[in-house]
C-alpha positions in Angstrom: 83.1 152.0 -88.1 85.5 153.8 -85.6 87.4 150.3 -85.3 87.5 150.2 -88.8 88.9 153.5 -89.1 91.3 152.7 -86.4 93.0 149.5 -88.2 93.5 151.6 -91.4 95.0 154.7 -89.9 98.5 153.0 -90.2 98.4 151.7 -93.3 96.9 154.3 -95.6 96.4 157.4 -93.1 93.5 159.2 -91.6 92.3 160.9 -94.5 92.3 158.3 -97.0 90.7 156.0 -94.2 88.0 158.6 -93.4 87.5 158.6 -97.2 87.5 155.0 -97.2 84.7 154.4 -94.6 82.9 157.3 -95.2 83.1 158.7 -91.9 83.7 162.5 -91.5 87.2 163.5 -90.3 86.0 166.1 -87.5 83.5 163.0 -86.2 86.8 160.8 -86.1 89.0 163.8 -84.8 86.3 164.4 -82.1 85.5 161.1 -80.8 89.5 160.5 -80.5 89.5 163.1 -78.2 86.9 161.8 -75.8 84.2 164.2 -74.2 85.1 167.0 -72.6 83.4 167.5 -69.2 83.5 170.8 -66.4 83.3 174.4 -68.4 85.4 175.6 -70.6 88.9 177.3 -69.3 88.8 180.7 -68.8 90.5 182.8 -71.6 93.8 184.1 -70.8 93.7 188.3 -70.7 95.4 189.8 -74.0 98.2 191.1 -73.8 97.5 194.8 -74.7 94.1 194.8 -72.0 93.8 197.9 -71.0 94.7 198.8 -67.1 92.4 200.4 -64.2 93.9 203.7 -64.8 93.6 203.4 -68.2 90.3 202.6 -68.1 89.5 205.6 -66.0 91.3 208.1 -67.7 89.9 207.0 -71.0 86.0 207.4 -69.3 87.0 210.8 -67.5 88.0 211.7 -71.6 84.6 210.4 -72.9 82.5 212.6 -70.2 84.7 215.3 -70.5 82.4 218.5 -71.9 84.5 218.2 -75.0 83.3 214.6 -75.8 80.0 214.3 -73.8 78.0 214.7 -76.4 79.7 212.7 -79.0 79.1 209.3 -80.1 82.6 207.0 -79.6 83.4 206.4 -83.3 83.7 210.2 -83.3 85.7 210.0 -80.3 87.6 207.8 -81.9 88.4 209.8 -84.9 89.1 212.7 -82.8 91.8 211.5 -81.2 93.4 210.1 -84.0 93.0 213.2 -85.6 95.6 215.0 -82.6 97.4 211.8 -83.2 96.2 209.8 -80.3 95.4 206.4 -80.0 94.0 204.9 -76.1 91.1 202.1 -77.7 89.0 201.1 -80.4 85.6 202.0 -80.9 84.1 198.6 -79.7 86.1 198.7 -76.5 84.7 202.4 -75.8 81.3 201.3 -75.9 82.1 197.8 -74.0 83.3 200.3 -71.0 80.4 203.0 -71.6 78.3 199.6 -70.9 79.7 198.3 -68.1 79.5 201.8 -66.5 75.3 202.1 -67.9 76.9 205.1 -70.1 75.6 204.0 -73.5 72.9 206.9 -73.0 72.6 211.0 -73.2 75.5 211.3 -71.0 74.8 215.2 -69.8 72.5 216.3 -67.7 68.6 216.2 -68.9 66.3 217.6 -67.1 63.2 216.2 -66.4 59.4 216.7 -67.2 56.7 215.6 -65.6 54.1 213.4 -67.4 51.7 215.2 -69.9 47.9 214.4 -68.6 45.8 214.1 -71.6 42.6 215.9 -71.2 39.3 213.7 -71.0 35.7 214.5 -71.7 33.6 212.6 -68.9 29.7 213.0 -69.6 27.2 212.0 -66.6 24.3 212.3 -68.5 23.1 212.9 -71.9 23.7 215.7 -73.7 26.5 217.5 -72.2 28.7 216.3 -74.3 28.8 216.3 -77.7 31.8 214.4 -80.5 31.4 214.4 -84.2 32.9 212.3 -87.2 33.2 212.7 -91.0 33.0 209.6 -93.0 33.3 209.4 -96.5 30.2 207.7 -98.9 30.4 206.7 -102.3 28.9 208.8 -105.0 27.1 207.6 -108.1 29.7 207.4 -110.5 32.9 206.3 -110.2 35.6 208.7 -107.9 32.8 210.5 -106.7 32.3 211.0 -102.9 30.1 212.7 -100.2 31.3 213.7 -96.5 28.6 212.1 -94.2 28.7 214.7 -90.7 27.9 212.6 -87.4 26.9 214.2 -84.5 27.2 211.6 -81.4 26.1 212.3 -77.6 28.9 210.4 -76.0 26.7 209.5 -73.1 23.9 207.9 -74.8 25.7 207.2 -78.2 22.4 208.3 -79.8 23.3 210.7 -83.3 21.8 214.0 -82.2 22.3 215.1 -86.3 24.1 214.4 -89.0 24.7 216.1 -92.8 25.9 214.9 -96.4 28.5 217.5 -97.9 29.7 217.3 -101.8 33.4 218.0 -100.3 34.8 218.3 -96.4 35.2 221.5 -95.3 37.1 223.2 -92.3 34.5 226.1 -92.2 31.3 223.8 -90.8 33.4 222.5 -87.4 34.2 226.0 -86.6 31.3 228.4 -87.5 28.5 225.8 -86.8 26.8 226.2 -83.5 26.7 224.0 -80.3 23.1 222.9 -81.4 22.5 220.2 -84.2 19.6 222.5 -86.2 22.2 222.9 -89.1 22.1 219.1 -89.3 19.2 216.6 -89.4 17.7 215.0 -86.3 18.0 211.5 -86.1 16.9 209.2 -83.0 19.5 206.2 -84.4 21.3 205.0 -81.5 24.9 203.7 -82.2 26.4 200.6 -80.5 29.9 200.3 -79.6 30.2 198.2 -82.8 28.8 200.1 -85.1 30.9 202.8 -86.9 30.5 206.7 -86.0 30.3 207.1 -89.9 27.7 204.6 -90.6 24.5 206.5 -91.8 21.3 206.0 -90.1 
């Protein structure tokens, strides 16, 4: 097909031979050209790249306490504000990223890591944790709050309790000992949920 191409190129042109053969003109274009082998040239430098001092005056301005806190586009609109111009927006952050800048820029000050505080139990019953679970009531929209009390050592439920309605009160004014509740030797498995009833 490219011969073909090729023989009516002088005659009637490449489009109308493209048309006529039904090859694509960028295929025809491109294979005329031959492959192209090595990497591609290096792009030439605009002509309005900024210069080394540039650059650095135009980073000393962006961590300047005026403009340390600000984000570039506001920078930016700064500066044309006092009728200055040094770079656009995307060439700030391209230098605030070559410099690892694109961060909080002042000083933070830092904090050790917070320890969360963990219950260890070594044998049973020294520590106690306790769930509400919600069960379905007779009639439609009706619910009960199903209290579970669960010795995290053993996973046994030391008591539990079916409320009409949860209430903060219970948690706070009940006492470190399950006789509010009923006593129930059901022992939960890892699988089984703290809310199930036994």
């Amino acid at each position: 097909m490219a011969a073909t191409v090729g023989e009516l190129i002088p005659i009637v042109g490449a489009r109308r031979a493209c048309q006529l053969t039904g090859r694509s003109r960028a295929s025809h274009h491109r294979h005329a050209q031959g492959p192209v082998h090595g990497p591609p040239a290096p792009r030439a430098a605009p002509a309005n790249k900024l210069t080394d001092e540039e650059v650095e005056a135009l980073l000393g301005l962006m961590n300047s306490p005026e403009f340390v806190d600000l984000a570039p586009a506001q920078i930016w609109a700064i500066l044309l504000d006092h009728g200055a111009y040094l770079a656009s927006i995307s060439t700030m952050y391209r230098l605030l990223r070559t410099r690892d800048l694109l961060r909080e820029r002042r000083r933070q000050a830092t904090h050790p890591a917070r320890v969360r505080p963990e219950l260890v139990a070594r044998e049973p019953n020294r520590v106690w944790s306790w769930d509400i679970s919600k069960l379905r009531g007779p009639t439609k929209g009706v619910y009960f709050d199903l209290y579970v009390i669960i010795d995290i050592f053993s996973r046994y439920v030391v008591g539990w309790m079916v409320a009409p309605t949860e209430t903060a009160d219970w948690p706070r004014s009940s006492s470190p000992t399950p006789s509010p509740l009923r006593a129930s030797p059901v022992r939960c498995s890892p699988s089984t949920p703290t809310g199930a009833r036994p």
